[in-house]
C-alpha positions as CSV (number, residue, x, y, z in Angstrom):
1,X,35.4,-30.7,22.7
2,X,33.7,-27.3,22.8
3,X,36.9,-25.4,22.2
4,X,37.6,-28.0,19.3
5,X,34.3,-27.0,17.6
6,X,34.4,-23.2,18.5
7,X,38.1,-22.7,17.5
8,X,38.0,-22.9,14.0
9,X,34.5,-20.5,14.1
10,X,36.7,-18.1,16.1
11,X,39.2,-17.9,13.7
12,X,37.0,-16.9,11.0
13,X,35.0,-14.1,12.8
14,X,38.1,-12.7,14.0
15,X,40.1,-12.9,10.3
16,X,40.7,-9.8,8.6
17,X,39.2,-11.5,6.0
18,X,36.1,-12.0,7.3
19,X,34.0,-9.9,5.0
20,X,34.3,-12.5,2.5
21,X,33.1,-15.1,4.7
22,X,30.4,-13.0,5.5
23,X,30.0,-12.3,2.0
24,X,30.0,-15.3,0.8
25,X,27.1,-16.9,3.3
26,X,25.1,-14.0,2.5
27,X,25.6,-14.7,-1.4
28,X,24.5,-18.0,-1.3
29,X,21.3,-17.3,0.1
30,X,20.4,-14.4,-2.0
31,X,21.0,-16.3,-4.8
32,X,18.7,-18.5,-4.1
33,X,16.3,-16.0,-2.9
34,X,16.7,-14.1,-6.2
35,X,16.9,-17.1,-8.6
36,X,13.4,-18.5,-7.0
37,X,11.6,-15.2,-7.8
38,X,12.5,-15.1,-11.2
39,X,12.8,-19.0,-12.3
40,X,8.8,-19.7,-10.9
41,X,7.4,-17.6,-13.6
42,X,8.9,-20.5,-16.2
43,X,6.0,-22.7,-14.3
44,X,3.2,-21.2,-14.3
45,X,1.9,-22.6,-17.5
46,X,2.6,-25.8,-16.2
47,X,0.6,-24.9,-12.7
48,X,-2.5,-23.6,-14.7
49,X,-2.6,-26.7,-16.4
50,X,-2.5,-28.7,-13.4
51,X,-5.1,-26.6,-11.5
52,X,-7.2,-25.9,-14.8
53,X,-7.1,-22.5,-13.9
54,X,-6.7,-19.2,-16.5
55,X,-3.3,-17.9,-16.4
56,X,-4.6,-13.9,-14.5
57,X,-5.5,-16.4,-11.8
58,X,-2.2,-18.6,-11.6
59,X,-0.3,-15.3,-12.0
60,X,-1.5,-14.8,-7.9
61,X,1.3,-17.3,-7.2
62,X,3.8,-14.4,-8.4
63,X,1.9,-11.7,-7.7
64,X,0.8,-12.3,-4.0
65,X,5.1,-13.4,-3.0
66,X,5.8,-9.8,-4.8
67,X,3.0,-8.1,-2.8
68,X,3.9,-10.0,0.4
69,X,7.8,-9.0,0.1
70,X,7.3,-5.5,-0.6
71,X,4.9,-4.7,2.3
72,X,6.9,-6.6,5.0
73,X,10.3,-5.1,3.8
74,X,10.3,-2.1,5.8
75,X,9.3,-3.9,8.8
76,X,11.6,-6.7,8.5
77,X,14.5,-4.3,8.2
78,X,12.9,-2.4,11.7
79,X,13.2,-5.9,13.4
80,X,16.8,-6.8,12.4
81,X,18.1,-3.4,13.5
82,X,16.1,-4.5,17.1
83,X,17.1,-7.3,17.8
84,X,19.9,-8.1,15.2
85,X,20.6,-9.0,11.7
86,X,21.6,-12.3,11.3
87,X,18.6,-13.7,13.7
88,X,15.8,-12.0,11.6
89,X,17.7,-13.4,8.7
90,X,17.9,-16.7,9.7
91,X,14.4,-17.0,10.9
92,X,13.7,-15.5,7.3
93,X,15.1,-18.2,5.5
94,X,14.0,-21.2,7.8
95,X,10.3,-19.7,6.9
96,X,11.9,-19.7,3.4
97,X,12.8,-23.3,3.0
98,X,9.7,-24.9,5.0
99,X,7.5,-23.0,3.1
100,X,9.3,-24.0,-0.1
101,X,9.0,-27.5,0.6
102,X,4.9,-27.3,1.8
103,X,4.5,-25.7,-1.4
104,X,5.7,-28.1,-3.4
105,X,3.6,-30.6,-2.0
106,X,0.3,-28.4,-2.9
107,X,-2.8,-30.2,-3.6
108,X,-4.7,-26.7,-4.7
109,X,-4.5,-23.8,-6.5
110,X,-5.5,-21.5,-3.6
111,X,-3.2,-23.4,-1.1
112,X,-0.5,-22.8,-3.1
113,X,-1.0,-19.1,-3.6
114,X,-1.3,-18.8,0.3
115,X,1.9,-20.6,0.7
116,X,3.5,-18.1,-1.6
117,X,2.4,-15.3,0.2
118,X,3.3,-16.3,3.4
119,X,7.2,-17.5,1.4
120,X,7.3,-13.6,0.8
121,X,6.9,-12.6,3.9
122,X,9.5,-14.9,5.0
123,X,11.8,-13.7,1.9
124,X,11.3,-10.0,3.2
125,X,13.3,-11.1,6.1
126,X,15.9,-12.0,4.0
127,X,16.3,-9.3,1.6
128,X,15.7,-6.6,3.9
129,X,18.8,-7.8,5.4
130,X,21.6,-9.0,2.7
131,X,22.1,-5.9,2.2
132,X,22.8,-4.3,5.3
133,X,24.8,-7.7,6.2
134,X,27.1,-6.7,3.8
135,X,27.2,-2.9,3.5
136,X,28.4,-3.4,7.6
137,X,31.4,-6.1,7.3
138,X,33.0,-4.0,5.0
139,X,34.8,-0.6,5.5
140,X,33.7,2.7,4.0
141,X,36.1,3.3,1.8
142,X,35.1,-0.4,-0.5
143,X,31.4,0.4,0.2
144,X,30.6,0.7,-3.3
145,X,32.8,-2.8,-3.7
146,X,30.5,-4.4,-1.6
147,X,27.2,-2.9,-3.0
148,X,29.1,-4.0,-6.8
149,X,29.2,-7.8,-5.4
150,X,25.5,-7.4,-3.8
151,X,24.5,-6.4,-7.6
152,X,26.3,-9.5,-9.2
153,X,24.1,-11.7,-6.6
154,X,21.0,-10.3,-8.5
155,X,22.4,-10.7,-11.8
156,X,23.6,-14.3,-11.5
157,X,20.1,-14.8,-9.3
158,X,18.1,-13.5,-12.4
159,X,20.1,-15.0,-15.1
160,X,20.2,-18.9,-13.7
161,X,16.3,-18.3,-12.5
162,X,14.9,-18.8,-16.0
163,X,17.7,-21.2,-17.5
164,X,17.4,-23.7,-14.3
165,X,13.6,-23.3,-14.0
166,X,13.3,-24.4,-17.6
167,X,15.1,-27.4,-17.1
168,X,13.4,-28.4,-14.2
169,X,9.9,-27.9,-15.3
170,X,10.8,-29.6,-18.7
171,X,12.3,-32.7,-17.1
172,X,10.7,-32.9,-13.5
173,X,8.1,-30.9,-12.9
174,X,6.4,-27.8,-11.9
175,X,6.6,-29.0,-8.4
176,X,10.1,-29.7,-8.1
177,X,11.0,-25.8,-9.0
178,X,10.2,-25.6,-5.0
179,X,11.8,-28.9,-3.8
180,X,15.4,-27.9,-5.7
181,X,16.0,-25.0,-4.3
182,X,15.7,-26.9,-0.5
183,X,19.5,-28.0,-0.2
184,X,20.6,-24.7,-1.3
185,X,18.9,-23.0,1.3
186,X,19.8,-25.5,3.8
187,X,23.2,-24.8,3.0
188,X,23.0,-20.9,3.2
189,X,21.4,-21.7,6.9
190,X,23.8,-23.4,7.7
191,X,26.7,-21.1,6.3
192,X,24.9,-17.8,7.9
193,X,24.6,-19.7,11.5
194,X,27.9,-20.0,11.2
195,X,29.5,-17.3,10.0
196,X,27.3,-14.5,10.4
197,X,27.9,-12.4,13.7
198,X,24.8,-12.2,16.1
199,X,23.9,-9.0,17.7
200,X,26.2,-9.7,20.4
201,X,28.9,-9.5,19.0
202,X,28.3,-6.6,16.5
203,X,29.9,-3.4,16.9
204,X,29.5,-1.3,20.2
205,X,26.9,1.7,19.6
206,X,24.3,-0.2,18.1
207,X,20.3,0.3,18.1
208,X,19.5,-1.0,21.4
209,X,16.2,-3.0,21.6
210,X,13.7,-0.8,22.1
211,X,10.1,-1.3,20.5
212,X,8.6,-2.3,17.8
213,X,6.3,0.5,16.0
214,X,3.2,-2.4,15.3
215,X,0.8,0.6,13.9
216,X,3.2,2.0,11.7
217,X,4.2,-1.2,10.3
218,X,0.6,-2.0,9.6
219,X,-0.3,1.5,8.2
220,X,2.4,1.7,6.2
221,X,2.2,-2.6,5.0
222,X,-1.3,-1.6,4.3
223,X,-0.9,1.3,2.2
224,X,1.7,-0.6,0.0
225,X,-0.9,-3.0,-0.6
226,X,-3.5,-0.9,-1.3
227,X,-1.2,1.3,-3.9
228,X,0.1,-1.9,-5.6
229,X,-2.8,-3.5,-5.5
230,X,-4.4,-0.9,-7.8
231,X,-1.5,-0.2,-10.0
232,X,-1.6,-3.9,-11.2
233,X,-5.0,-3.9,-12.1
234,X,-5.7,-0.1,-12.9
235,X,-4.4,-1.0,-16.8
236,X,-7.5,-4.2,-16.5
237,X,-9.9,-2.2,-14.7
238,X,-9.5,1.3,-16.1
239,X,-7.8,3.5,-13.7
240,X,-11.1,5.9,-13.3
241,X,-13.1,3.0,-12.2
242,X,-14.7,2.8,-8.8
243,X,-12.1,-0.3,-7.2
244,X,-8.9,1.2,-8.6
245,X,-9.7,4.8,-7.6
246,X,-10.9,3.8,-4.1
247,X,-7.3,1.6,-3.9
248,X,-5.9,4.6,-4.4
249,X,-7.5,6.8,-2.0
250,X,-6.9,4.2,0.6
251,X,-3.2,4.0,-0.2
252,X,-3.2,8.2,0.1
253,X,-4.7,8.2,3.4
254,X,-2.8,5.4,4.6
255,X,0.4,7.4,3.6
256,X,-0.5,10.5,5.1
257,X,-1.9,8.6,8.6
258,X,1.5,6.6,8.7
259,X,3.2,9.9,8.7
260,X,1.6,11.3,11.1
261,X,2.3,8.7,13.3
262,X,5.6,8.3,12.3
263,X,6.5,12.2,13.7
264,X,4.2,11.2,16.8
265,X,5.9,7.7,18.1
266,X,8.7,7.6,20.1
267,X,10.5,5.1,18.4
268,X,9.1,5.5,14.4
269,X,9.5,2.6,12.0
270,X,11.0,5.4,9.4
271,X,12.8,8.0,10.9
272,X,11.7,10.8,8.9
273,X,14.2,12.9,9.6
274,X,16.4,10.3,7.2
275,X,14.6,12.8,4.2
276,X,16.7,15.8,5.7
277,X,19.5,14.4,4.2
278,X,20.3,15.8,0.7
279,X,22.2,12.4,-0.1
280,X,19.6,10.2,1.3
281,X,16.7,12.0,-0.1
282,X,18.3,12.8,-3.8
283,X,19.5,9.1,-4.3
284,X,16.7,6.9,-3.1
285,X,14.6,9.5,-5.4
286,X,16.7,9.0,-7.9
287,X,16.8,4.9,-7.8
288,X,13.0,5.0,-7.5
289,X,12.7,6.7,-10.8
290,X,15.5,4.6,-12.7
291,X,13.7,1.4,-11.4
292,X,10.3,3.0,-12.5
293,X,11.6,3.8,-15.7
294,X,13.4,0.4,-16.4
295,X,11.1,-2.0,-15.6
296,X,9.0,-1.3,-18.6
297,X,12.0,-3.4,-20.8
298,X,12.1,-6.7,-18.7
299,X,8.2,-7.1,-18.6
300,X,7.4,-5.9,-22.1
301,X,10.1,-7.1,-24.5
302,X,9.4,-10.7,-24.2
303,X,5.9,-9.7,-25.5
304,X,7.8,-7.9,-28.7
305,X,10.3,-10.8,-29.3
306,X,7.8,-13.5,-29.1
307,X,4.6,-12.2,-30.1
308,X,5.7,-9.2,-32.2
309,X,8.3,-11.1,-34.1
310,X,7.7,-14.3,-33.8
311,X,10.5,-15.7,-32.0
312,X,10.7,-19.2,-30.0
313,X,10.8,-18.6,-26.1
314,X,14.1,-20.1,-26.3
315,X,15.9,-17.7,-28.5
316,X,13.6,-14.6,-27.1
317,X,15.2,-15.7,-23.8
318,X,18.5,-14.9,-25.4
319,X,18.2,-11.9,-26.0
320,X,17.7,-10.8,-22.3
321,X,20.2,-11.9,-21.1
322,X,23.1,-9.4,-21.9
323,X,21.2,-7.0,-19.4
324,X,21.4,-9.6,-16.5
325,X,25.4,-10.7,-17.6
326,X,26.0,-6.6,-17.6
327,X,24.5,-6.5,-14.0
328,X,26.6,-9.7,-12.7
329,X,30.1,-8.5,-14.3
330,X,30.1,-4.8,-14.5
331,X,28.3,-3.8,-11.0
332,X,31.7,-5.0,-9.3
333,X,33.8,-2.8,-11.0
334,X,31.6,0.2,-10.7
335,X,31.5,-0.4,-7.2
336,X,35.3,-0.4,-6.9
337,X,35.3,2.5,-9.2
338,X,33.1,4.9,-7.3
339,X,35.1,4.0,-3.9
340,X,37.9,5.9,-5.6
341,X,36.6,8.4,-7.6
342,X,33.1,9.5,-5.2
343,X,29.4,8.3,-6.8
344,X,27.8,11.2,-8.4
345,X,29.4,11.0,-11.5
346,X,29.5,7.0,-12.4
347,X,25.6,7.0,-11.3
348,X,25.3,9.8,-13.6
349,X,26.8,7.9,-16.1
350,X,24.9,4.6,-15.7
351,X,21.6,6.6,-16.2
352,X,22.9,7.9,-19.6
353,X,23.7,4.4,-21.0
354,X,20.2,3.2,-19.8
355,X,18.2,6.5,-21.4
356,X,20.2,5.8,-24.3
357,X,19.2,2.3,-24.3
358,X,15.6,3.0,-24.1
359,X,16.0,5.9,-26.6
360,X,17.1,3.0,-29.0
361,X,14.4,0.9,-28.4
362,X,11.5,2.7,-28.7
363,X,12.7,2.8,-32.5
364,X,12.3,-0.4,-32.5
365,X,9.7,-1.4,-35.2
366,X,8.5,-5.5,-36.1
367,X,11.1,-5.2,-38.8
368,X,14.4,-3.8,-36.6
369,X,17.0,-6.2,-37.3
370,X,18.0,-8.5,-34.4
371,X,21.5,-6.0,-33.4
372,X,19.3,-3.2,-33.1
373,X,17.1,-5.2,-30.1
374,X,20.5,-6.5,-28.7
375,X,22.0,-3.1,-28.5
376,X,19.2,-1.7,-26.7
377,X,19.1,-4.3,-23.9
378,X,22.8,-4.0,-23.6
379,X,22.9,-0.4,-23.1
380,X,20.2,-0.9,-20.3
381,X,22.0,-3.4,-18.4
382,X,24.8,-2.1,-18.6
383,X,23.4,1.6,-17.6
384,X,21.9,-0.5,-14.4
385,X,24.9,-1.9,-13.6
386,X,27.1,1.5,-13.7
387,X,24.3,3.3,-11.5
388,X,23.4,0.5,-8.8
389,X,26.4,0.6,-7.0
390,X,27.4,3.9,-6.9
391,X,24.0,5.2,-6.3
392,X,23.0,2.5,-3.4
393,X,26.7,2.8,-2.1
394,X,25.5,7.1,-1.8
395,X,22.6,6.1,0.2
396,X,24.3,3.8,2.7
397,X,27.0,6.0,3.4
398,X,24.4,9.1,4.6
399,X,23.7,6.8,7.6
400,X,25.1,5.4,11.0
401,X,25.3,1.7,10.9
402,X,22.2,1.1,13.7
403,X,19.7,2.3,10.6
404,X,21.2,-0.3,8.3
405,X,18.5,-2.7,8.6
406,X,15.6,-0.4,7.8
407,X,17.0,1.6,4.8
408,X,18.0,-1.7,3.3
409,X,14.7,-2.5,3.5
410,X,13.8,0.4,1.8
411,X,15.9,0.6,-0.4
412,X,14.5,-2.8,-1.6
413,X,11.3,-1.4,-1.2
414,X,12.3,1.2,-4.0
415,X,13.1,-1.1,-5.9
416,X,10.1,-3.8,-5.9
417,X,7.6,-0.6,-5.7
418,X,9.6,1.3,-8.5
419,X,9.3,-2.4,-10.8
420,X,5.2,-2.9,-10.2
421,X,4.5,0.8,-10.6
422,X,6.6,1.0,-14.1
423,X,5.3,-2.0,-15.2
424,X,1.6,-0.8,-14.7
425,X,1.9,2.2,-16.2
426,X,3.9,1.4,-19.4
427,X,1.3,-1.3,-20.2
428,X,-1.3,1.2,-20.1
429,X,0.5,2.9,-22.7
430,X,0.4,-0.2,-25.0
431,X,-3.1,-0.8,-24.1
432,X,-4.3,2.6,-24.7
433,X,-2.4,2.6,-27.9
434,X,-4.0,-0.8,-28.9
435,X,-7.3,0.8,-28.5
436,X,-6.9,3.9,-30.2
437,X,-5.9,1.4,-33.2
438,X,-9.7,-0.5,-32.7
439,X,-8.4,-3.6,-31.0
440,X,-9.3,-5.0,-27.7
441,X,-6.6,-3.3,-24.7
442,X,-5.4,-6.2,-24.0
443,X,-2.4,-7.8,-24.1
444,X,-4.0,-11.0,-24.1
445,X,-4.9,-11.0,-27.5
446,X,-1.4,-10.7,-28.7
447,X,-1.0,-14.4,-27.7
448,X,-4.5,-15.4,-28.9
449,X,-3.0,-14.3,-32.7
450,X,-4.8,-10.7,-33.5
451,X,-2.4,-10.4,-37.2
452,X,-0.1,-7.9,-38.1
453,X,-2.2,-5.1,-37.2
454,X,-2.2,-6.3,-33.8
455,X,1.7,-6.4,-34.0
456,X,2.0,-2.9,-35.6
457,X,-0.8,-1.5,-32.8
458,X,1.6,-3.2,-29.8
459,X,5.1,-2.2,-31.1
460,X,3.3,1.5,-31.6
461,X,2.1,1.3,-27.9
462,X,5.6,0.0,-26.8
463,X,7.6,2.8,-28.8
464,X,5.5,5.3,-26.8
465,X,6.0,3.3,-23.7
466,X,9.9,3.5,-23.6
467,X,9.3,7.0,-24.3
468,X,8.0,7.9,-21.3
469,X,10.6,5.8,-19.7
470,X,13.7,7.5,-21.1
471,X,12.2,10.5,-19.7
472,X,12.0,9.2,-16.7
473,X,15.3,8.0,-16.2
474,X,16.6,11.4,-17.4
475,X,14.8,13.0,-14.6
476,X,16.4,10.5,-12.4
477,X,20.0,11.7,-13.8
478,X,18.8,15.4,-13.0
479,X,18.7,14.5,-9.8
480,X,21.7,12.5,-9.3
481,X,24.1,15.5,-10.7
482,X,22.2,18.2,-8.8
483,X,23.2,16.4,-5.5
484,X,27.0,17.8,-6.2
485,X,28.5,18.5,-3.4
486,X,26.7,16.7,-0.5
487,X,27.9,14.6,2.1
488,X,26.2,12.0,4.2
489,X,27.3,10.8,8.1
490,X,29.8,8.4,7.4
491,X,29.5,5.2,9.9
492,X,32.2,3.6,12.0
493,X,34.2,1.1,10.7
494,X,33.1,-2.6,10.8
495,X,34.7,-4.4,13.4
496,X,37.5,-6.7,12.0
497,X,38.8,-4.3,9.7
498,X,41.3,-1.6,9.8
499,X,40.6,1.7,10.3
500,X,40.8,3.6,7.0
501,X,40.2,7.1,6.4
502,X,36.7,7.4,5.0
503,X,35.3,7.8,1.3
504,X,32.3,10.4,0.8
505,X,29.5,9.4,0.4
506,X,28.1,12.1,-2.2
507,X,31.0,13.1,-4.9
């Protein structure tokens, strides 16, 4: 009986097409990972109206899973290279779906805001390793393939999030946005127990067990906090006032006392010396920068389309999503594309089409016809799409497979950090723009109805706002052609596929 039910479980791990196996168990939880983050924002009206709470308050639900995620990614991705991939992955995602359910069955405002948090801690264990689970069962020569497929994940994730979350809330509930996603991630435990490889039976040469660095996890989880902590508030607040300039020092400190320790410890969280590499170093700078410069259209052009020109949620919600369809359908291709012809030059590329597409709309005016708006969101997904791949394909090929766990959590740290910090700073533009007009800073009272002048102060603010974050992304492309010529260590082929002669990892 035991052979019976093995057998067919051997077969797949030992198939040459086994990456797609793997690939596919991944997918399915990421998507659901993915999808979750973006479709519970649809509810929060509905929450604060449940809980009679003010909508800065419900926005803790989001907020805190963000916060949660982004401090435990860098540790989460420590533990999997420990003591393996697929175990810290799987214990992410049962956190994941219990946690999903409890939350659902929230009696309190605060309850449910504590279940969230503790949801992104669990989520951190999964997205710190999706990545690395795939960059490792495929060989270096489709690496950017694979990161192109981990990209179209995100984009189908953040494109059904908002469409399926609407539905839901309109017809079920607020609280069923956490029970539907439950047989989904049943089904991707289920599908990574079984197909995923434990540490076992990963490649020879692996990270052995070793220890876990607890005081740089908590210096470096705490200084996140701190950072991100102020940057969200700093635009409320002022960013000279006492809270938000003592968040920051804290964060500094913290920063400085984690790398201390990290060049001190025997066995480091980080390995620093990751930053000698010219690949490494250029690439994750340059992602940080494109995400920091990006993240100003996703938050803020809802705002424009619904308050500026007076566009139903429905229809505003149209217009995003060319960005996401750019990210699920051309990421692939790009991926494929810089396995051939190296990554410099098509990450290069996608940071032209998204400077152009923020060049375009920060022309934008409460008047710019409706192809003008389209074109600008197009060119920025699709710029996103062209540079993901390639330039996250770059970074994983500088290292040896047994640091795949931790740079795949920070690459995701990049990212999340990259998204909050953009965000906070472009809407400081707007607000500071708003008050140099004699309104409120506040983005509040665009949805309170402040008139035209309101409008004209916002779309002023947001002009100057995409701006900053074309620049931005330029400096991002500087940095991505001036890594010509640099070449990473390229890691052993996966086990289970055929030895092919290796790709570089910088042209």
């Amino acid at each position: 009986m035991t052979s019976l039910r093995i057998g067919p479980l051997n077969r797949i791990t030992s198939s040459p097409n086994y990456k797609w196996w793997a690939y596919g168990a991944v997918a399915i939880g990421m998507f659901l990972s993915v999808m979750d983050q973006s479709g519970i924002n649809i509810a929060l009206p509905q929450i604060s109206e449940h809980f009679v709470a003010d909508i800065p308050t419900v926005q803790w639900v989001t907020l805190g899973y963000s916060l949660a995620t982004s401090a435990m990614l860098m540790p989460m991705g420590r533990l999997s290279d420990m003591i393996g991939r697929k175990e810290v992955y799987l214990i992410g995602y049962v956190g994941f779906v219990i946690l999903a359910f409890v939350g659902g069955l929230s009696q309190s405002l605060s309850f449910l805001i504590l279940v969230k948090i503790l949801q992104g801690i669990s989520s951190a264990g999964v997205q710190a390793n999706s990545m690395a689970l795939i960059t490792e069962v495929f060989p270096s020569t489709e690496r950017g393939k694979a990161m192109g497929l981990y990209m179209t994940i995100i984009g189908t994730g953040a494109i059904s999030g908002p469409i399926l979350g609407g539905l839901i809330v309109s017809n079920f509930g607020w609280r069923w946005v956490f029970f539907a996603g439950i047989p989904i991630g049943i089904l991707a435990m289920i599908s990574a127990a079984l197909v995923l490889k434990s540490k076992a039976k990963q490649e020879a040469g692996g990270a052995g067990r070793g220890s876990f660095d607890w005081i740089g996890a908590a210096l470096s989880s705490a200084a996140l906090v701190a950072f991100l902590l102020a940057m969200t508030n700093a635009w409320k607040l002022g960013w000279v006032s006492p809270p938000i300039v003592a968040g920051f020092a804290a964060s500094v400190i913290l920063v400085v006392a984690f790398i201390i320790w990290e060049m001190r410890v025997p066995e480091p969280m980080l390995d620093l010396s990751l930053f000698s590499s010219r690949v490494f170093s250029l690439a994750i700078s340059a992602r940080f920068l494109s995400f920091l410069g990006g993240s100003a259209i996703f938050f803020l052009m809802p705002f424009f389309l619904i308050q500026g020109l007076g566009y139903p949620a429905s229809r505003a919600a149209l217009f995003m999503i060319p960005g996401s369809l750019c990210m699920a359908i051309v990421a692939p291709f790009a991926g494929r594309l810089s396995d051939r012809f190296g990554t410099r030059w098509l990450a290069a590329a996608g940071l032209t089409f998204s400077a152009a597409g923020m060049f375009n709309m920060s022309l934008l005016s409460i008047e710019s016809p409706a192809w003008q708006i389209i074109l600008g969101i197009f060119l920025s997904g699709l710029g996103m799409a062209t540079f993901s791949s390639p330039n996250t394909s770059a970074i994983m090929g500088s290292l040896t497979p047994e640091k795949y766990g931790i740079v795949s959590g920070f690459v995701n740290l990049a990212r999340t950090s990259a998204n909050v910090t953009g965000i906070a700073i472009s809407t400081t533009f707007v607000t500071i723009t708003m008050a140099s007009y004699g309104f409120e800073p506040n983005l509040s009272i665009l949805t309170e109805g402040g008139g035209a002048g309101v409008r004209i102060a916002f779309v002023e603010g947001l002009s100057l706002a995409l701006k900053v974050s074309c620049g931005l992304i330029l400096l991002a492309l500087a940095l991505t052609l001036f890594r010509t010529g640099a070449t990473g260590v390229q890691p052993a082929e996966p086990v289970g596929t055929a030895q092919r002669t290796p790709a570089s990892s910088g042209d």
